[in-house]
SEDREN-140385 format. One line per 3 residues: number of its first residue (from 1); for each residue y, z, x of N, C-alpha, C. Coordinates in steps of 0.2 Angstrom, whole numbers, plus 5000, padded with zeros to 4 digits. Atoms other than C-alpha are relative to their C-alpha. Layout:
N
NUM> Y,Z,X,Y,Z,X,Y,Z,X  ...
//
This chain:
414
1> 5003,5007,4999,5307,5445,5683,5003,4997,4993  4996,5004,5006,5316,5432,5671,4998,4994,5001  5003,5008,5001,5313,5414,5668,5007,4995,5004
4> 4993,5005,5000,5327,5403,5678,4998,4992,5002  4998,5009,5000,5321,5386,5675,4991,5000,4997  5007,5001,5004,5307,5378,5663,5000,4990,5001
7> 5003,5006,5000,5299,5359,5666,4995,4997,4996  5006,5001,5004,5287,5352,5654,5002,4992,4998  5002,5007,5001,5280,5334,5652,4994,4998,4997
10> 5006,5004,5004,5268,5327,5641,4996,5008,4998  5003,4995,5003,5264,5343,5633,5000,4999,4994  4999,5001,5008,5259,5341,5615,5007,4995,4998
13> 4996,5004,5003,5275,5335,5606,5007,4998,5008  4994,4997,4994,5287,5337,5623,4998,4995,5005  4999,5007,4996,5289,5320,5632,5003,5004,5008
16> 4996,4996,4995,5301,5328,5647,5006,5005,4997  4995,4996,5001,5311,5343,5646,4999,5003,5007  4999,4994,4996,5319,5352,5658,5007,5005,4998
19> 4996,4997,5004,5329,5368,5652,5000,5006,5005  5000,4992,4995,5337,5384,5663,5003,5005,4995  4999,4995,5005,5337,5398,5653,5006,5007,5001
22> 4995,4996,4998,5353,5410,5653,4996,5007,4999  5003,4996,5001,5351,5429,5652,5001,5002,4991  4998,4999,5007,5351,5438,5633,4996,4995,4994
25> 5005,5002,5007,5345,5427,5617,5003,4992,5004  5001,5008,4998,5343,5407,5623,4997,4997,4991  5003,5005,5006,5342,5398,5604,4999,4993,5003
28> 5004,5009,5002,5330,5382,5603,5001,4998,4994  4997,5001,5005,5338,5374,5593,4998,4990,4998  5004,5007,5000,5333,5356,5583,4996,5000,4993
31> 5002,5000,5008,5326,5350,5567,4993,5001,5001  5006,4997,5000,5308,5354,5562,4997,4995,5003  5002,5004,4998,5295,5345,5573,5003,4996,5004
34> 4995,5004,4994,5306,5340,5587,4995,5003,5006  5003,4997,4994,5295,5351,5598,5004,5005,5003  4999,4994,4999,5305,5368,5597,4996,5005,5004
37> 5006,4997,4999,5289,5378,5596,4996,4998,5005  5004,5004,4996,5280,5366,5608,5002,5005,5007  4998,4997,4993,5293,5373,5623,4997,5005,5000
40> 5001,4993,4998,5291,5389,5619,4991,5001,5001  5006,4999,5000,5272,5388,5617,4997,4996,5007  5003,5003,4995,5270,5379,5635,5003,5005,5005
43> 4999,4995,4998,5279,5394,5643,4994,5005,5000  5005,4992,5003,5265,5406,5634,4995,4997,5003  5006,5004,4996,5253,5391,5642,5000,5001,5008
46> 5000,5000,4994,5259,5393,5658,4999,5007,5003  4999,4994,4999,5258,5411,5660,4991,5002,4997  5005,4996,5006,5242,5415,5647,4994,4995,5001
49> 5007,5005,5000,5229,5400,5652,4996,4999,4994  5008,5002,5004,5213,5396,5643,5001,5002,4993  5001,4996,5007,5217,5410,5630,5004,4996,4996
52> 4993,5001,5002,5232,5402,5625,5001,4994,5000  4999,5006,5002,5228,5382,5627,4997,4999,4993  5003,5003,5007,5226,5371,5611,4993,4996,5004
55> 5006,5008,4999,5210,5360,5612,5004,4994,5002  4999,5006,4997,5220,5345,5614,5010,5001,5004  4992,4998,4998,5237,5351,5625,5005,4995,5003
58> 4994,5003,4997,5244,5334,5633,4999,4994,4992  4998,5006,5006,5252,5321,5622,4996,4996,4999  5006,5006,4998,5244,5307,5615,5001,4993,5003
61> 4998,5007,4998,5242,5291,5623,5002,5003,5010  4998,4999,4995,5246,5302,5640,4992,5003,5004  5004,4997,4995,5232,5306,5654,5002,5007,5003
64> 4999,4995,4998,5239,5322,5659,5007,5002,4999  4996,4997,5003,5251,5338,5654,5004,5002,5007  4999,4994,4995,5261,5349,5666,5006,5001,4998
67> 4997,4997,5001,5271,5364,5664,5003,5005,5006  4999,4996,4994,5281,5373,5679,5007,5005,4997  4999,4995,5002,5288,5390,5675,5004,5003,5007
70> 4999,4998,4996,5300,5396,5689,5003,5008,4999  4999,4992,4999,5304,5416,5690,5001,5003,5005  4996,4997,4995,5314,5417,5705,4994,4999,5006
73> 5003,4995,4994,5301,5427,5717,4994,4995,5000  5005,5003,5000,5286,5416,5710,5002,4996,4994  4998,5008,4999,5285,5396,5705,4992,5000,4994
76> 5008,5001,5003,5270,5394,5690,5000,4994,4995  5001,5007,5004,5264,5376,5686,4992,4999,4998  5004,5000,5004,5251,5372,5674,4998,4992,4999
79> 5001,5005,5003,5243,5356,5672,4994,4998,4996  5003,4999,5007,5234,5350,5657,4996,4993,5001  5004,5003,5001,5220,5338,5655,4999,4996,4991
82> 4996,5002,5008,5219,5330,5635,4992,5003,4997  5007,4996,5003,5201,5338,5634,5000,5007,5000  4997,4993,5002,5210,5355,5633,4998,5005,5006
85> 5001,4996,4994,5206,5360,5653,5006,5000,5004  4994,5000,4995,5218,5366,5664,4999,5004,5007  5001,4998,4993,5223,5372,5682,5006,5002,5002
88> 4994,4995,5002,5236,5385,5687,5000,4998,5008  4996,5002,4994,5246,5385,5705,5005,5004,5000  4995,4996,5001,5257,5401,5708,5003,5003,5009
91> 4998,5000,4995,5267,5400,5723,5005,5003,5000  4996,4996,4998,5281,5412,5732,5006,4996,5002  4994,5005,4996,5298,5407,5737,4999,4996,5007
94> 4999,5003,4993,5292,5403,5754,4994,4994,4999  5006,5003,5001,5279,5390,5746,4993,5003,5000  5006,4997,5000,5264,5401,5748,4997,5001,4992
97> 5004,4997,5005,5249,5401,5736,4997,5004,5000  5008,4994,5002,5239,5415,5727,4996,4996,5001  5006,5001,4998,5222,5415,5731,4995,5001,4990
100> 5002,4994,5007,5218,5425,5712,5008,4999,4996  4994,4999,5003,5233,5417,5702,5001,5001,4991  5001,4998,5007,5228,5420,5683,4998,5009,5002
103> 5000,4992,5000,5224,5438,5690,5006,5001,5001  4994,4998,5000,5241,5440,5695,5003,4999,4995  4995,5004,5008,5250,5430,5678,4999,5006,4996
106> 5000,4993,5007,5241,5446,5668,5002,5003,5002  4994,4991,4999,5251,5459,5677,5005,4998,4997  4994,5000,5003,5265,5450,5671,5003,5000,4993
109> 4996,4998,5007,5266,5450,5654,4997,5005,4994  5005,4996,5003,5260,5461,5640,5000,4997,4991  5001,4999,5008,5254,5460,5622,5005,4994,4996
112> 4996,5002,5004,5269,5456,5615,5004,4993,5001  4994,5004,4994,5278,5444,5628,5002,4996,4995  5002,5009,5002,5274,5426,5617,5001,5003,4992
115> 4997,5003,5009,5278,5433,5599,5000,5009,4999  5003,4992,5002,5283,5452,5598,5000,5000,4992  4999,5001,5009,5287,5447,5579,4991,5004,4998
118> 5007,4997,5003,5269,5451,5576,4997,5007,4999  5001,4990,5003,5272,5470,5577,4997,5002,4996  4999,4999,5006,5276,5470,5562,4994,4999,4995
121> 5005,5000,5007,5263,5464,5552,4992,4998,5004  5009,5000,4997,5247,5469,5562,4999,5004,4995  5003,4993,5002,5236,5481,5554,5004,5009,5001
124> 4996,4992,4998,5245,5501,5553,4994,5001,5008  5005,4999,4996,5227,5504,5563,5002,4997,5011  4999,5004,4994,5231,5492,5578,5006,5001,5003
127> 4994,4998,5000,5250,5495,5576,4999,5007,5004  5000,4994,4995,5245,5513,5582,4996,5001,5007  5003,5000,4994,5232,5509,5596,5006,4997,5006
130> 4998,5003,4995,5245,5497,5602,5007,5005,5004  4994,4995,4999,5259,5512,5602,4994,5006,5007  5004,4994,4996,5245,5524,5611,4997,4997,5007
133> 5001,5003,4994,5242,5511,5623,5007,5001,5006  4994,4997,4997,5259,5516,5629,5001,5007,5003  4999,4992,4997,5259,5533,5631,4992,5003,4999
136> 5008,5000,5001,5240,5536,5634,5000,5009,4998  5000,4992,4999,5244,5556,5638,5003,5002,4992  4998,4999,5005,5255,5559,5624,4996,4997,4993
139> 5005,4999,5006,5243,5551,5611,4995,5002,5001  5006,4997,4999,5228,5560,5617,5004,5008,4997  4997,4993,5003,5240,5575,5614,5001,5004,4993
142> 5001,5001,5007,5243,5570,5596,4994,5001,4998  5008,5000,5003,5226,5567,5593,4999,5007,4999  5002,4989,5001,5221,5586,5598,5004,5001,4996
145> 4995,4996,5007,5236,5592,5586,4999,4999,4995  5003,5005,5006,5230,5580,5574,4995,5003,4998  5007,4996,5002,5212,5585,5574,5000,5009,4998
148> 4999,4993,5001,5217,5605,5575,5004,5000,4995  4997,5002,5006,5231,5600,5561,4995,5000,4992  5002,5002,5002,5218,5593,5553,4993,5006,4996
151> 5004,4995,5003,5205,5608,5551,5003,5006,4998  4998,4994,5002,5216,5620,5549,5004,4998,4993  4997,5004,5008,5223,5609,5535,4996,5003,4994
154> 5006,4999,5002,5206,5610,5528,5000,5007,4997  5004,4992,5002,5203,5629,5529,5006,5003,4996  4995,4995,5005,5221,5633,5521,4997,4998,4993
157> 5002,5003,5010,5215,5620,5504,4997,5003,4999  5006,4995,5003,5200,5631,5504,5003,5007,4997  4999,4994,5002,5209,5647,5505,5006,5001,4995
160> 4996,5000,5007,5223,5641,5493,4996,5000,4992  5003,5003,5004,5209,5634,5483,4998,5009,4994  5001,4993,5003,5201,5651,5481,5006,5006,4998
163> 4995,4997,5003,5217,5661,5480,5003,4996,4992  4996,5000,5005,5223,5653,5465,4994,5000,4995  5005,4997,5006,5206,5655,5458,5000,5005,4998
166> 4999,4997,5001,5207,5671,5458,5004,5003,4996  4996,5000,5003,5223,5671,5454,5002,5000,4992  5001,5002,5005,5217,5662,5439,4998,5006,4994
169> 5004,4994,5004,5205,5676,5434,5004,5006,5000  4997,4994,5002,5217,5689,5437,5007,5000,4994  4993,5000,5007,5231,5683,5424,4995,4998,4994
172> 5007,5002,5008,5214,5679,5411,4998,5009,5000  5003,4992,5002,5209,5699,5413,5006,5002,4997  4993,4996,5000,5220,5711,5405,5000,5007,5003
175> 4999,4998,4995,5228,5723,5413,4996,5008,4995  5004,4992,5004,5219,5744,5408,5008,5006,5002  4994,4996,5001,5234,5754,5405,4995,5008,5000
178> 5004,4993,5000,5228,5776,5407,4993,4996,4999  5009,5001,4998,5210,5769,5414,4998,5006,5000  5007,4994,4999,5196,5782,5413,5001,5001,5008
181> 5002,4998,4995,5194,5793,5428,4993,4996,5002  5008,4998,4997,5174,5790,5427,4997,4996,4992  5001,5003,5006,5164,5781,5413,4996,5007,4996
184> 5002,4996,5006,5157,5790,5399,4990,4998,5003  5006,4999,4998,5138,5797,5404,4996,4999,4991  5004,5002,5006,5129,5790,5387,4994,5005,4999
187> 5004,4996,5002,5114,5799,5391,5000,5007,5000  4998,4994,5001,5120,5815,5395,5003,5002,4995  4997,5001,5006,5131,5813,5379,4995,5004,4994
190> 5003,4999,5008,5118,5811,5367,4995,5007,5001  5003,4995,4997,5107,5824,5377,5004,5007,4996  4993,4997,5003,5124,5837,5374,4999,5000,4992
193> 4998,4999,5009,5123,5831,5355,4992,5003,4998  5005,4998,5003,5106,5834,5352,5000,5005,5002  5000,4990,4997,5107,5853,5361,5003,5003,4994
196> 4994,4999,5004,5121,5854,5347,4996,5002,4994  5001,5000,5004,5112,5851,5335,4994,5004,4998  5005,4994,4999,5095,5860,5339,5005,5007,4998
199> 4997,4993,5002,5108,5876,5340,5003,4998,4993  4995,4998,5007,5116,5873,5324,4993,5001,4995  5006,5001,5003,5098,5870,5314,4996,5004,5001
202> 5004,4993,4999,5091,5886,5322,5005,5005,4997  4997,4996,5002,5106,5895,5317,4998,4999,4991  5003,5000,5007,5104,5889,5299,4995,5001,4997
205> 5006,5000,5005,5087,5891,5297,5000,5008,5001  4999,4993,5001,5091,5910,5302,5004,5002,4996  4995,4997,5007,5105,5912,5289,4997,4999,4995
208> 5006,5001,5007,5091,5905,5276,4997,5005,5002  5003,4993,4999,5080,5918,5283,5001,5006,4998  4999,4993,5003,5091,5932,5279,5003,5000,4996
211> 5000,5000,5007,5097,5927,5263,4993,5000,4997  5009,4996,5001,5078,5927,5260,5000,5006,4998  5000,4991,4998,5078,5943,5267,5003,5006,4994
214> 4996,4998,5007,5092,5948,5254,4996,5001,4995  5003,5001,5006,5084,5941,5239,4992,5003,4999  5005,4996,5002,5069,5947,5241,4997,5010,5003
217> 4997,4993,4999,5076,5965,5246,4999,5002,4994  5000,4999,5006,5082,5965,5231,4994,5000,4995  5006,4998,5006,5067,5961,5221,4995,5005,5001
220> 5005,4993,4999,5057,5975,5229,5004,5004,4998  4999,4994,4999,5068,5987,5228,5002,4999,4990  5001,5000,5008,5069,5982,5207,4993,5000,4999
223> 5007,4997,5000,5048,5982,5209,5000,5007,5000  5000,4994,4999,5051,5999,5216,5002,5004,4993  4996,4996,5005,5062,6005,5201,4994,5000,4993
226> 5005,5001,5005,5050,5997,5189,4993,5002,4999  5007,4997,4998,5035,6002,5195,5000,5002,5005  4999,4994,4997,5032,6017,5203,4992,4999,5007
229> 5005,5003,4996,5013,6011,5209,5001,4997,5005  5002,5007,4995,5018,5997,5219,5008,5003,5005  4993,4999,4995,5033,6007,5228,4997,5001,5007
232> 5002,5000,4994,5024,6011,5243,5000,4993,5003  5001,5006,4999,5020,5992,5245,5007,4998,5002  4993,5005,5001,5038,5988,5239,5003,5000,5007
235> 4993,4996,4994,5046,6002,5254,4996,4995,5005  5002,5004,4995,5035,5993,5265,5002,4994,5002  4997,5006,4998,5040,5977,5263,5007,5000,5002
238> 4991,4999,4997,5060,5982,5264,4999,5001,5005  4999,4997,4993,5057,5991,5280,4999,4994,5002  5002,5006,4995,5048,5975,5285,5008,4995,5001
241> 4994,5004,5000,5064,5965,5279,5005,5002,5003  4996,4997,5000,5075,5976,5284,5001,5001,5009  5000,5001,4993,5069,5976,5303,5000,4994,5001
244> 5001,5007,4997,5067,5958,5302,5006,4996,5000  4995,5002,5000,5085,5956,5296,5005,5000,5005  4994,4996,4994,5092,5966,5310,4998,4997,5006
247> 5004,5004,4992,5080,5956,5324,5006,4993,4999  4995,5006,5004,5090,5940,5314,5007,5001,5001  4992,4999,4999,5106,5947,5314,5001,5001,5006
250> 4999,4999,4997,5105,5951,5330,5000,4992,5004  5000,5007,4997,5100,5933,5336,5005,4996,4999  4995,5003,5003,5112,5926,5327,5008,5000,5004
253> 4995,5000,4998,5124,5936,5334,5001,4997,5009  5003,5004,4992,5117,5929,5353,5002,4994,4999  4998,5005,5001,5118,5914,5349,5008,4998,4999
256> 4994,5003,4998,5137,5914,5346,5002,4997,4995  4998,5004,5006,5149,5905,5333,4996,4992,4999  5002,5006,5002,5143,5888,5326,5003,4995,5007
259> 4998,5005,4995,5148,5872,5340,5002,4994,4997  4997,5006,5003,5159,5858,5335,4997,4994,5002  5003,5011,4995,5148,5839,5338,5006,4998,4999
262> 4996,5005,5000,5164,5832,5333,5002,4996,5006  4997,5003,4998,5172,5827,5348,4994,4997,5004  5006,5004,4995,5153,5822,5358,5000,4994,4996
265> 4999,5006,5007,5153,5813,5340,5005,4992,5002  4995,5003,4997,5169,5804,5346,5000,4996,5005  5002,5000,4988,5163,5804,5366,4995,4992,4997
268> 5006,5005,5003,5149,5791,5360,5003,4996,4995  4998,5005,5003,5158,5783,5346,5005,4993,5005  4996,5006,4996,5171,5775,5359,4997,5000,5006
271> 5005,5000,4994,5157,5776,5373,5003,4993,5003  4999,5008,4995,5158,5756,5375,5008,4998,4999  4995,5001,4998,5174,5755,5374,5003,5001,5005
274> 4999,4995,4994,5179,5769,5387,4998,4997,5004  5004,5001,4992,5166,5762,5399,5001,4991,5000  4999,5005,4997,5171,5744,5397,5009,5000,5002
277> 4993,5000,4997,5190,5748,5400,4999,5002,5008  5000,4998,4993,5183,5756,5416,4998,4996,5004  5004,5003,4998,5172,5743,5420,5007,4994,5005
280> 4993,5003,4998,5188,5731,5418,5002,5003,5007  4996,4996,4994,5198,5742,5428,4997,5000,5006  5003,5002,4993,5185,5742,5441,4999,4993,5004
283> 4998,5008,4998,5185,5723,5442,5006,4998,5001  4994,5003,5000,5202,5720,5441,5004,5003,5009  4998,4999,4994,5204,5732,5456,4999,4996,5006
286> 5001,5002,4996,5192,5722,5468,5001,4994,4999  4998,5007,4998,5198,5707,5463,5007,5001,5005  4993,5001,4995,5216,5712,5469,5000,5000,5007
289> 5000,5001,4994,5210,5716,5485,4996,4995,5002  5003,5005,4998,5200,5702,5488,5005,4992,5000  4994,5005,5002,5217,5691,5480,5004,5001,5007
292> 4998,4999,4996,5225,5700,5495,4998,4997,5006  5001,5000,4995,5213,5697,5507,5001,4991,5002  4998,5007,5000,5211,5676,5503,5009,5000,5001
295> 4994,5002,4998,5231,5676,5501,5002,5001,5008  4998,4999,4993,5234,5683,5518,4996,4994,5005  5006,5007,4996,5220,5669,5525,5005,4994,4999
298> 4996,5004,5000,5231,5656,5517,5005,5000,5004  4993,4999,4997,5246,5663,5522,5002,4999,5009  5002,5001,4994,5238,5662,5539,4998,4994,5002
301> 5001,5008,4997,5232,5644,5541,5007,4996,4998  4993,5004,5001,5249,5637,5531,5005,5002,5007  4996,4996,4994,5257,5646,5547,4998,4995,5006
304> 5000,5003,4994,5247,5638,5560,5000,4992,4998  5000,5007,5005,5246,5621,5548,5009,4999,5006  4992,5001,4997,5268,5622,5555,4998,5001,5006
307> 5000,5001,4992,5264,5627,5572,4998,4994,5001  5005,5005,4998,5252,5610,5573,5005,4997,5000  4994,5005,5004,5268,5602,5565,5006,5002,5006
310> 4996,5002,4997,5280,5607,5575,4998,5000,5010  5001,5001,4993,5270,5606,5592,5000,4991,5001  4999,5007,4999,5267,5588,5587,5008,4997,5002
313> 4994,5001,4999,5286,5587,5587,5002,4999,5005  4999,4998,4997,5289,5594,5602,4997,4996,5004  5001,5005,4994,5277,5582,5611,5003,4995,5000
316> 4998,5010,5002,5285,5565,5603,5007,5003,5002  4993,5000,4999,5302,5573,5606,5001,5000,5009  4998,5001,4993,5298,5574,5626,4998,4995,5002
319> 5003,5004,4997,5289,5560,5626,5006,4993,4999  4995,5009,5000,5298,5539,5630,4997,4998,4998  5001,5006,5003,5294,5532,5618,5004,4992,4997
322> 4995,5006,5000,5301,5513,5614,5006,5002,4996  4994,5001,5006,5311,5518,5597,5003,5007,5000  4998,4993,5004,5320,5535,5592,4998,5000,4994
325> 5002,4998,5009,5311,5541,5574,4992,4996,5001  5006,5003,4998,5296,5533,5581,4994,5004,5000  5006,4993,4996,5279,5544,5579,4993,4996,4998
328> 5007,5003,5000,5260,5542,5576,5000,5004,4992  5001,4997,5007,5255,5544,5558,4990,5001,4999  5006,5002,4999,5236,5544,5553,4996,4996,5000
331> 5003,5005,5000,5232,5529,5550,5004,4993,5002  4998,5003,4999,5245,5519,5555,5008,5004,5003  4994,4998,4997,5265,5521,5563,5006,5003,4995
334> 4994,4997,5003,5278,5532,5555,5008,4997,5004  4993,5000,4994,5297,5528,5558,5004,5003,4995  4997,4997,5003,5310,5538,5552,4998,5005,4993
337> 5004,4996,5006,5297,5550,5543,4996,4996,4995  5004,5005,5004,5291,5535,5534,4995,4995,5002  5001,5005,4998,5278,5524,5535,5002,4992,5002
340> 4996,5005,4997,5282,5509,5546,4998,4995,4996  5000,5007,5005,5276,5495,5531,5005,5000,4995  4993,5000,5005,5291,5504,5521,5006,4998,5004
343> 4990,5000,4999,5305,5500,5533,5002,4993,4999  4994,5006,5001,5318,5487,5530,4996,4995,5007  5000,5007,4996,5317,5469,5540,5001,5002,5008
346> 4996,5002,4994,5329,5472,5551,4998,5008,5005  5002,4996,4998,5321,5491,5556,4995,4996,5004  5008,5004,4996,5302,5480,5558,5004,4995,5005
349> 4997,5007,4996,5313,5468,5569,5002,5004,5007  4997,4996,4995,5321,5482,5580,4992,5006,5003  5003,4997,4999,5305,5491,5582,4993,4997,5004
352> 5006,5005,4998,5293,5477,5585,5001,4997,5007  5000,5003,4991,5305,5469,5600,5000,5007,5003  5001,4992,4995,5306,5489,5607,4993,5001,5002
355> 5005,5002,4998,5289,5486,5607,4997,4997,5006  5001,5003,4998,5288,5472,5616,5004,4999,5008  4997,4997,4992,5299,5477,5629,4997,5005,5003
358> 5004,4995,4996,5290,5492,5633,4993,4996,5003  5006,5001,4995,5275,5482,5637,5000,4995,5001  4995,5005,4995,5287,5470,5648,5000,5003,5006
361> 4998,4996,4993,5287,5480,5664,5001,4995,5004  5000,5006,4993,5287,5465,5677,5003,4994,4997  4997,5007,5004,5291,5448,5665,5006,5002,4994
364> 4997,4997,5005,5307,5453,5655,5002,4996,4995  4997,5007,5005,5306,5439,5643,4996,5000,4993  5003,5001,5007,5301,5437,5625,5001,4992,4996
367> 4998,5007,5005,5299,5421,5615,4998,5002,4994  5000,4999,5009,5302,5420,5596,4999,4996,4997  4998,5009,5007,5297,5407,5585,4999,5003,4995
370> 4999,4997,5004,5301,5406,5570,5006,5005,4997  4994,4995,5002,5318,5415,5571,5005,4996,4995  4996,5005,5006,5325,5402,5557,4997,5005,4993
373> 5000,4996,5006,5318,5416,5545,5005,5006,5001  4995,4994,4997,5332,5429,5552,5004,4999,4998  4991,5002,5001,5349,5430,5546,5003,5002,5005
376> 4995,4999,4996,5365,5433,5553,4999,5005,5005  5000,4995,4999,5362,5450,5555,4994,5003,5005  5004,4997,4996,5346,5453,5562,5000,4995,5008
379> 4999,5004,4995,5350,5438,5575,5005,5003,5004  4995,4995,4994,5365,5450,5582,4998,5006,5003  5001,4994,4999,5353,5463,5581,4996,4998,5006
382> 5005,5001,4995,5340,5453,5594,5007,5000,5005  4995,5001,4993,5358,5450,5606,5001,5008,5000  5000,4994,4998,5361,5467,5605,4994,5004,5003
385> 5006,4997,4997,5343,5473,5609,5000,4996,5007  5002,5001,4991,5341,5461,5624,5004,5003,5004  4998,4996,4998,5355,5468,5631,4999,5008,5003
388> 4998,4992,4998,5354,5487,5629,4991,4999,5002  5005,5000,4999,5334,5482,5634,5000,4996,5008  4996,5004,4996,5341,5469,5647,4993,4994,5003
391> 5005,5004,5001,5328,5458,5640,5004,4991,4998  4997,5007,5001,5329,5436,5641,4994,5000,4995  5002,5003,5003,5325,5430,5625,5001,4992,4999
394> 4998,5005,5002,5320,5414,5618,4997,4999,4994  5001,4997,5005,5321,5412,5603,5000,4991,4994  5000,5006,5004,5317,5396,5590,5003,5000,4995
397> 4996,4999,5006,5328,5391,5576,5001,4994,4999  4999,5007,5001,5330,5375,5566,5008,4999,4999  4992,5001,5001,5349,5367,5566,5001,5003,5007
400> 4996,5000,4991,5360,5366,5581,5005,5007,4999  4995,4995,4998,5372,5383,5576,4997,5003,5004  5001,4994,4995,5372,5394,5591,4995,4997,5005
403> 5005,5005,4994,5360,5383,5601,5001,5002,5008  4998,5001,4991,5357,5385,5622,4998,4993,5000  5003,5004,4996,5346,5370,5621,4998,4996,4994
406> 5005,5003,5007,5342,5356,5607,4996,4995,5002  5006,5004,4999,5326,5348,5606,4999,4995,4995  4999,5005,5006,5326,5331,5598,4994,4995,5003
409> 5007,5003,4996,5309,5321,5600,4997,5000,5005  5001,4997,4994,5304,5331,5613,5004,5001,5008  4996,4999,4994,5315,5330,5625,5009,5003,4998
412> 4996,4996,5000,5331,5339,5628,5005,4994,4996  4995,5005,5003,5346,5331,5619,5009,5005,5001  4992,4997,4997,5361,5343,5622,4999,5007,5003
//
């Protein structure tokens, strides 16, 4: 459905105009305040009602507006009151009227119809409902990827978070070179040294005992020599010492050579040493395996983090959407991997009419005001979009180059 003929009278600035609109870009052409925007804004009136009239829509000094909008199959005239009411009238080629003609006008056009320019500098937010309104399935599909993306995002940060804590802690430990089997039993040890030492301090007090024994051998048995009276006494006492020495000697020899404390001495001097290198050692083991078991966790969510990533792909890559490079980002539109508020002019120009032709299914028509901001370049890019879209634009421009239609004190002039 396309525009092939436009009539307006006492609309705002626009005395009489009649204008047929070819296919492709239609420049309105005229200096400023000629009533350019005016056409185009009584098109967006006849089509758009109530939403879309000014408080005051017919000229001054005029009692009544009218705007008649033909598109072939169906005939849409609008007439305008100066207190800002109006009344619509949408007949078929055979003259027949709708009964419900404002309900029918909104199937025709969408969103964008009357200014797709505005794509471009909506909010990201709105920018992405207005894309999701497009493809209802495929953004609900996002969403779920998004949301799973989005926890398993989560759960990697944590398990990176922790793995490199750990991480941390194991390059802060040092490493235990010939670790201890077993730590050093403290009390057993010193138990061990005092056994040692009781035998060495019984053995000694028995080799004083039988130097004793000796010495006072000897002096009996020089008693004996000396005095003859006191030899019974003396031999008595040597037999005593002499049995006592051989009980002695004997025990002595049970008991076994002397016992080295040195190396118990040793065992306990580097006690805390020994048992904190093992200790070490024994922390450094379970951290490894705990570094292991967080690394493999990460390595596990980073994994499905890219499947969420390349599922999302996989839906935008099946899905028709308006642009090629076009996706959903999170808070607003991505294009060409970048945010849609960093692309060039003439990218925002090309993505905002693809836009607006996708929600053009029935009225294939765009009006632009405003297109006196456009160069050379983005005005060849709108004739080549309507084309390969096989959209009529119209488009407003101050100055006569390139003109279909000039607007000179509201009325047509060439």
């Amino acid at each position: 459905m396309r525009i092939i003929g436009i009539e307006a009278q006492n609309v705002m600035k626009l005395k009489a105009v009649r204008f047929k609109p070819g296919p492709g870009v239609n420049v309105i052409g005229g200096k400023n305040g000629a009533g350019k925007s005016t056409l185009l804004n009584s098109v967006a009136m006849a089509f758009g009602g109530k939403a879309l009239v000014p408080a005051e829509p017919v000229r001054t000094g005029q009692k009544k507006g009218r705007v008649t909008v033909d598109v072939g199959d169906w005939k849409i005239t609008r007439t305008f009151k100066p207190d800002g009411s109006s009344a619509v009238t949408l007949a078929n080629a055979d003259g027949l009227r709708a009964s419900s003609p404002q309900k029918i006008l909104a199937g025709f056009y969408g969103d964008l119809t009357f200014n797709p320019l505005a794509f471009a500098t909506m909010p990201g937010p709105k920018q992405l409902d207005t894309l999701k309104s497009l493809v209802p399935q495929v953004a609900e599909q996002i969403e779920d990827i998004e949301a799973k993306r989005e926890c398993l995002y989560d759960q990697r940060h944590e398990a990176n978070r922790d793995r490199d804590r750990l991480k941390a802690r194991l390059e802060a430990m040092p490493e235990v070179e010939d670790a201890p089997a077993e730590p050093v039993d403290v009390s057993a040890a010193a138990e061990e040294l005092e056994a040692i030492q009781e035998h060495n301090q019984g053995r000694q007090y028995l080799r004083a005992a039988m130097e004793h024994c000796i010495g006072a051998g000897m002096a009996a048995k020089a008693i004996v020599e000396r005095v003859e009276e006191e030899l019974a006494e003396a031999r008595a006492e040597l037999e005593a010492c002499e049995i006592r020495y051989k009980c002695d000697a004997l025990d002595l020899k049970a008991m076994g050579n002397p016992k080295d404390p040195a190396p118990v001495r040793e065992q306990l001097a580097n006690a805390e040493a020994t048992n904190a290198a093992y200790r070490t050692w024994q922390d450094r083991t379970a951290l490894v395996e705990e570094y292991k078991v967080v690394a493999a966790d990460a390595e596990h969510f980073d994994g499905e983090v890219k499947d969420c990533d390349a599922a999302k792909r996989e839906v935008l890559a099946s899905a028709k959407l308006p642009v090629d490079g076009l996706e959903f980002g999170v808070d607003g539109l991505l294009y060409q991997g970048v945010p849609f508020e960093q692309a060039s002019q003439a990218e925002k120009l090309r993505v905002s009419v693809a836009m607006g032709c996708a929600m053009n299914p029935e009225l294939r028509v765009m009006l632009i005001q405003d297109a006196s901001l456009l160069d050379e370049d983005n005005m060849a890019l709108l004739a080549e979009m309507a084309e390969e879209y096989d959209m009529q634009m119209l488009v407003e421009r101050v100055g006569k180059e390139g003109a279909s239609v000039i607007i000179e004190d509201g009325e047509v002039a060439e």
